[in-house]
C-alpha positions as CSV (number, residue, x, y, z in Angstrom):
1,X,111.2,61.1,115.6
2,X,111.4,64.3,117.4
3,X,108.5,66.4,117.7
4,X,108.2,70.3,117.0
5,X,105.3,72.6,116.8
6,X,102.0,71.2,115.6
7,X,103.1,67.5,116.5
8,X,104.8,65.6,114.2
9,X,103.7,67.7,111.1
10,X,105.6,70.6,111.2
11,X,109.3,68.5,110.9
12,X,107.9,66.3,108.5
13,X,107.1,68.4,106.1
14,X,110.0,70.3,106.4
15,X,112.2,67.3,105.7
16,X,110.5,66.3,103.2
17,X,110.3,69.6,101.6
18,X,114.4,69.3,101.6
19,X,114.1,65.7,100.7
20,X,112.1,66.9,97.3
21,X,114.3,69.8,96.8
22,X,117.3,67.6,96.7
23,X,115.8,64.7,94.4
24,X,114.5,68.0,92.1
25,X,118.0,69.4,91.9
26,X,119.4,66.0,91.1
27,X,116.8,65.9,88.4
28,X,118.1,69.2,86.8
29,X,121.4,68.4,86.8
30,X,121.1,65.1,85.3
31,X,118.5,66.1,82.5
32,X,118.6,70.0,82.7
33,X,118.8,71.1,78.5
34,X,121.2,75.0,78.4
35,X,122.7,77.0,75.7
36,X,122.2,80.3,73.5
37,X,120.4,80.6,70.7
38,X,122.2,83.5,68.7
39,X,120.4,85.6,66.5
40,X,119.7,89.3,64.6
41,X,116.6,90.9,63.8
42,X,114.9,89.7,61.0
43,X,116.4,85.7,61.1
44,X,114.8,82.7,61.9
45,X,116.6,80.1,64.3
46,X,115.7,76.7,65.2
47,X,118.9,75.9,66.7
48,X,120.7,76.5,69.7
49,X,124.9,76.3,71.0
50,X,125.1,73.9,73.8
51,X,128.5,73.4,75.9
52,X,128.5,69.6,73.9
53,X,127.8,70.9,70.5
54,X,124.3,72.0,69.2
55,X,120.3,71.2,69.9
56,X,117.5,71.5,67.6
57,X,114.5,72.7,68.9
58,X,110.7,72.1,68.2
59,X,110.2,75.3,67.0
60,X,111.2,78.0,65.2
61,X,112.2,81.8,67.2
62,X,112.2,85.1,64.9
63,X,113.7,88.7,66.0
64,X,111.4,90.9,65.1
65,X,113.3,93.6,67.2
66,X,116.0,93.8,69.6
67,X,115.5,96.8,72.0
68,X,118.9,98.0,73.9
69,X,117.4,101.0,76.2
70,X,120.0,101.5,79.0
71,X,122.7,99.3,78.0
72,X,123.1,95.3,79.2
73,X,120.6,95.5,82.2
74,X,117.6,97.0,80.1
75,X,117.1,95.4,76.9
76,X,114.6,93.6,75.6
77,X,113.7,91.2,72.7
78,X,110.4,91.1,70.3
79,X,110.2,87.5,69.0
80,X,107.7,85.5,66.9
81,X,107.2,81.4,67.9
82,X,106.9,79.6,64.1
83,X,105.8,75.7,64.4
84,X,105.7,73.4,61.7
85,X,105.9,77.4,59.6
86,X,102.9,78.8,61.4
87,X,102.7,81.6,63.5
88,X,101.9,80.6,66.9
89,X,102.7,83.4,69.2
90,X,104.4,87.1,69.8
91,X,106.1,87.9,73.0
92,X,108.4,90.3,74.6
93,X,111.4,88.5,76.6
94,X,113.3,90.6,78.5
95,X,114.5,90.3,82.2
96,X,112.1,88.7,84.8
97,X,109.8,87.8,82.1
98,X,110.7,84.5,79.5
99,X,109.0,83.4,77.0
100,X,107.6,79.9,77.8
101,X,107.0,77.4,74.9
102,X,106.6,73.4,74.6
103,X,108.4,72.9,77.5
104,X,111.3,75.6,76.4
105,X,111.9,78.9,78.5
106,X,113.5,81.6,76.3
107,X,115.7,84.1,78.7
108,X,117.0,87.7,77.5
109,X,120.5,87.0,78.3
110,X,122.9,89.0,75.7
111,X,124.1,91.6,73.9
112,X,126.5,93.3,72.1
113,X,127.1,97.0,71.3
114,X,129.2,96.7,68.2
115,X,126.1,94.9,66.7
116,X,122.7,96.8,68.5
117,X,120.1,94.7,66.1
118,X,121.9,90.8,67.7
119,X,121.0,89.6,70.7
120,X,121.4,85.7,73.0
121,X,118.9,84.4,74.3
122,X,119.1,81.6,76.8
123,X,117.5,78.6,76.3
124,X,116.6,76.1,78.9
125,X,114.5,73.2,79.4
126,X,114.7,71.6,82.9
127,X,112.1,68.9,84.1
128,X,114.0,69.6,87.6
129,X,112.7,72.9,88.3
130,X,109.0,72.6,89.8
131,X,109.5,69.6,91.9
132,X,112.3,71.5,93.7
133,X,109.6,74.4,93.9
134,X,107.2,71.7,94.7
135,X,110.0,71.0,97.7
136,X,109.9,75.0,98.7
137,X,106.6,74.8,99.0
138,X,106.5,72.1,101.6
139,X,109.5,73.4,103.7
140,X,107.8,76.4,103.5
141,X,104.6,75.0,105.1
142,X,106.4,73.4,107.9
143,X,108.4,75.9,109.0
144,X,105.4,78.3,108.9
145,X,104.0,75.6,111.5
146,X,106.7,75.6,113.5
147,X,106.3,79.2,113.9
148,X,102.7,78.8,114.4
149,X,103.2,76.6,117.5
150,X,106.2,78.3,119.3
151,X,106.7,81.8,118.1
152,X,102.9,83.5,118.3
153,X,103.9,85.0,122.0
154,X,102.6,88.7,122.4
155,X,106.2,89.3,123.4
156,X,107.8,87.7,120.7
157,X,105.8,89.2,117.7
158,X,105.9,92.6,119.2
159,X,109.7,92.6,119.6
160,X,110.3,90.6,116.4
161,X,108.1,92.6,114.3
162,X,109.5,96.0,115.9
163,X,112.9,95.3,114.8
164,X,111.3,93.9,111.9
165,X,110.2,97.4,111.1
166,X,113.7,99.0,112.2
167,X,115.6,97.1,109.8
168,X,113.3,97.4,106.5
169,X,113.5,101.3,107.7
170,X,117.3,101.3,108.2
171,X,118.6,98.7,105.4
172,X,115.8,99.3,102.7
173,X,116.3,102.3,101.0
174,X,116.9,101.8,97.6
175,X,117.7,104.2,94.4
176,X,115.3,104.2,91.4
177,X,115.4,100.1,90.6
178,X,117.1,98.4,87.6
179,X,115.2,96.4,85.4
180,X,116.9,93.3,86.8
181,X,115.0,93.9,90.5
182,X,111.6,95.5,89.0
183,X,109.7,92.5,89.9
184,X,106.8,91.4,92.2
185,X,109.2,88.7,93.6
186,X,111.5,91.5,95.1
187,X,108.4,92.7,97.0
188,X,108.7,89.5,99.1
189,X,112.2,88.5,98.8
190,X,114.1,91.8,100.3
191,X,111.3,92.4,103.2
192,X,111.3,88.6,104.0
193,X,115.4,89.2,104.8
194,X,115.1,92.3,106.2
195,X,112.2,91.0,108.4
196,X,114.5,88.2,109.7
197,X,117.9,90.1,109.8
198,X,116.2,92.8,112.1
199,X,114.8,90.2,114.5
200,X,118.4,88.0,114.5
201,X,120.3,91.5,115.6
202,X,117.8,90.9,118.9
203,X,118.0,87.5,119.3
204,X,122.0,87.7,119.2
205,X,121.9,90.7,122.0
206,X,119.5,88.1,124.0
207,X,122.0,85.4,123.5
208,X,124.8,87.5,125.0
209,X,122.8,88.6,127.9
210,X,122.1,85.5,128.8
211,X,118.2,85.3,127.8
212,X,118.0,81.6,126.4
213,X,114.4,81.8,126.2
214,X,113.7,85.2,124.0
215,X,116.9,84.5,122.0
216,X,115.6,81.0,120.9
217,X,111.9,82.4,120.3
218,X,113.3,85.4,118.3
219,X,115.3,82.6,116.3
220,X,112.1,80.6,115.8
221,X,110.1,83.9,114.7
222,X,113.3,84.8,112.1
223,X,113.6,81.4,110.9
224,X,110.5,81.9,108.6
225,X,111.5,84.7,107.4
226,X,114.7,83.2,106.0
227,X,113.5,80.7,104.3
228,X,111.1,82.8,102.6
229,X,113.4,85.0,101.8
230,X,115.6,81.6,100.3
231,X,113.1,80.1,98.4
232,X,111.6,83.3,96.9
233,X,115.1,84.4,96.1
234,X,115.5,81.0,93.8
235,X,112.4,81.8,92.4
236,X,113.3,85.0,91.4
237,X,116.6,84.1,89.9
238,X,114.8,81.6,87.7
239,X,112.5,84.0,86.4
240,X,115.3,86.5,85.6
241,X,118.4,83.9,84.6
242,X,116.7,80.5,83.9
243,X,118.3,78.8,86.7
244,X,117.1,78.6,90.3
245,X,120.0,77.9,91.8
246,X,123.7,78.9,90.3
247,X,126.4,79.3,93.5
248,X,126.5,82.8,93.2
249,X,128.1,84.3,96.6
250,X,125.3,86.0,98.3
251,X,122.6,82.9,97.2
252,X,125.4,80.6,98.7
253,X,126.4,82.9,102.0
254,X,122.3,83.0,102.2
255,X,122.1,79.1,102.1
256,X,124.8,79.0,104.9
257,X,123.3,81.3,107.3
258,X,119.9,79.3,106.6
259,X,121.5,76.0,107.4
260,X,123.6,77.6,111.0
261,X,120.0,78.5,111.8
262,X,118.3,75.0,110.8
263,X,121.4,73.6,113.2
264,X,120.8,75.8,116.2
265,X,116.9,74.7,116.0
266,X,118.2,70.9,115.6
267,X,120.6,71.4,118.6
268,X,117.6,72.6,120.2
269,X,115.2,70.0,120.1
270,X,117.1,66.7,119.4
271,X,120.6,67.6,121.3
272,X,118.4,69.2,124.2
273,X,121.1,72.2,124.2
274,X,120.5,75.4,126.2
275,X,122.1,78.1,127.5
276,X,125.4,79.3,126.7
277,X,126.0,76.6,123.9
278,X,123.2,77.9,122.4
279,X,124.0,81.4,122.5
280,X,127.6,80.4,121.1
281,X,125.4,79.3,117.8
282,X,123.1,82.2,117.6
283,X,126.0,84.3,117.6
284,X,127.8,82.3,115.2
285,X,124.5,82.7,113.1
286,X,124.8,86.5,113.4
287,X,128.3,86.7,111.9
288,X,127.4,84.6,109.0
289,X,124.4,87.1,108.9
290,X,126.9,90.2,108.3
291,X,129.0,88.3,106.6
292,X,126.1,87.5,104.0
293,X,125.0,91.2,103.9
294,X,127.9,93.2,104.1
295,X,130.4,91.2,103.1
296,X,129.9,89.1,99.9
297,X,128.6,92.8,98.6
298,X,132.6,94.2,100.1
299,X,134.6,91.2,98.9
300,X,132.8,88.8,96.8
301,X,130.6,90.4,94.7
302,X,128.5,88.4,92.2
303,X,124.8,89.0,90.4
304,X,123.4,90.6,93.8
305,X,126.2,93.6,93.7
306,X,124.2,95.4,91.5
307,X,127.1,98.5,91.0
């Protein structure tokens, strides 16, 4: 087996941080429970619309209110949990913030304006979910190794943090937020990209000039960064939609450029690779970069093209 920073440590748990994430993701989609539970303030449901049919649940959900503040991407459900006809719990679900119950998570999902007191919540129950962020957590931890070992050069972290810096200056100046992105996760998520795109833009120029070395070390100082930025990402989009993972453009553009990256550090150390081949793939990783950031916004659009 190949060795990376921190000896053999760093790719093993890496790979087996993929290896979980994969067996998780084969979990949820094998025994992952999804539909809408329907309902209007004042009703009780027990029941919930599946793509097969219908599921009972365990419980009982009341709508105490439904709150529409700002139209479809600010609304917000008061509910009451009733078990075996016993009030167990009040909660407020609305976006980034389900209700969690006997193994259920209740999602704000719908609305409709001809009817402002009926609202959908999702409903999903997926036994999947925390070994792939079990898995995240690993790869996470071995890349962060990785990093440990070969990017902590004065050099490196003053350059990659400097354009670091430039980038979350340049790229991160958002208008008041919607209630979709008002959430601690987007505190970690956007810098982690920003962080990595602004260190890529001088690992690309390095790779063109011809400067193997400070390219590849920039790459290995990104690299973190991204898969922060990944993993957080699914996090996020399972606290706001109930799934951590649903082929939206920009999630999969995001994936791609990870994996071009993961392939240029593979090339690297197994392959031997330098010089100019290398640079060829570092530059190839900066296309998919602007492609992922400019482009899916430009041509694909999806949940992250928030216009």
């Amino acid at each position: 087996m190949f060795q990376l920073g921190g000896g053999k440590t760093a790719p093993f748990l890496s790979h087996l941080g993929v290896l979980i994430i994969l067996i998780g993701a084969v979990v949820s989609a094998l025994f992952c429970e999804r539909g809408l539970l329907s309902i209007s303030e004042g009703e009780t449901v027990g029941a919930y619309a599946t793509a097969d049919g219908a599921s009972v649940l365990p419980f009982g959900v009341r709508l105490d209110k439904f709150n529409a503040v700002a139209g479809a991407m600010d609304f917000k459900s008061d509910v009451t949990i009733l078990d075996k006809g016993e009030e167990k719990m009040s909660a407020t679900i609305e976006v980034n913030h389900p209700l969690k119950f006997k193994g259920y998570s209740l999602y704000q999902s719908q609305f409709s304006p001809e009817d402002p007191q009926w609202t959908g919540l999702e409903v999903v129950r997926d036994p999947g979910v925390y070994i792939v962020f079990a898995g995240f957590i690993l790869l996470n931890v071995g890349v962060l190794i990785f990093f440990y070992r070969f990017a902590l050069r004065p050099k490196v972290i003053l350059i990659g943090m400097g354009s670091a810096v430039v980038a979350i200056v340049a790229l991160g100046s958002y208008p008041p937020l919607i209630p979709a992105l008002k959430s601690y996760w987007f505190l970690i998520h956007v810098p982690a990209y920003f962080a990595a795109y602004g260190a890529l833009v001088v690992a690309t120029i390095a790779a063109a000039c011809g400067l193997d070395k400070l390219s590849y070390r920039l790459i290995v100082f990104s690299f973190p960064f991204l898969t922060i930025g990944l993993t957080t990402g699914a996090v996020w989009a399972n606290a706001a939609w109930g799934r951590y993972w649903g082929w939206d453009p920009k999630e999969t553009w995001a994936l791609v450029t990870w994996l071009v990256y993961a392939l240029y550090l593979h090339l690297r150390f197994i392959k031997g690779w330098r010089g100019k081949r290398m640079a060829a793939v570092a530059v190839v990783g900066f296309v998919f970069v602007v492609f992922t950031y400019f482009g899916v916004n430009f041509l694909l659009g999806g949940l992250h093209s928030y216009r």
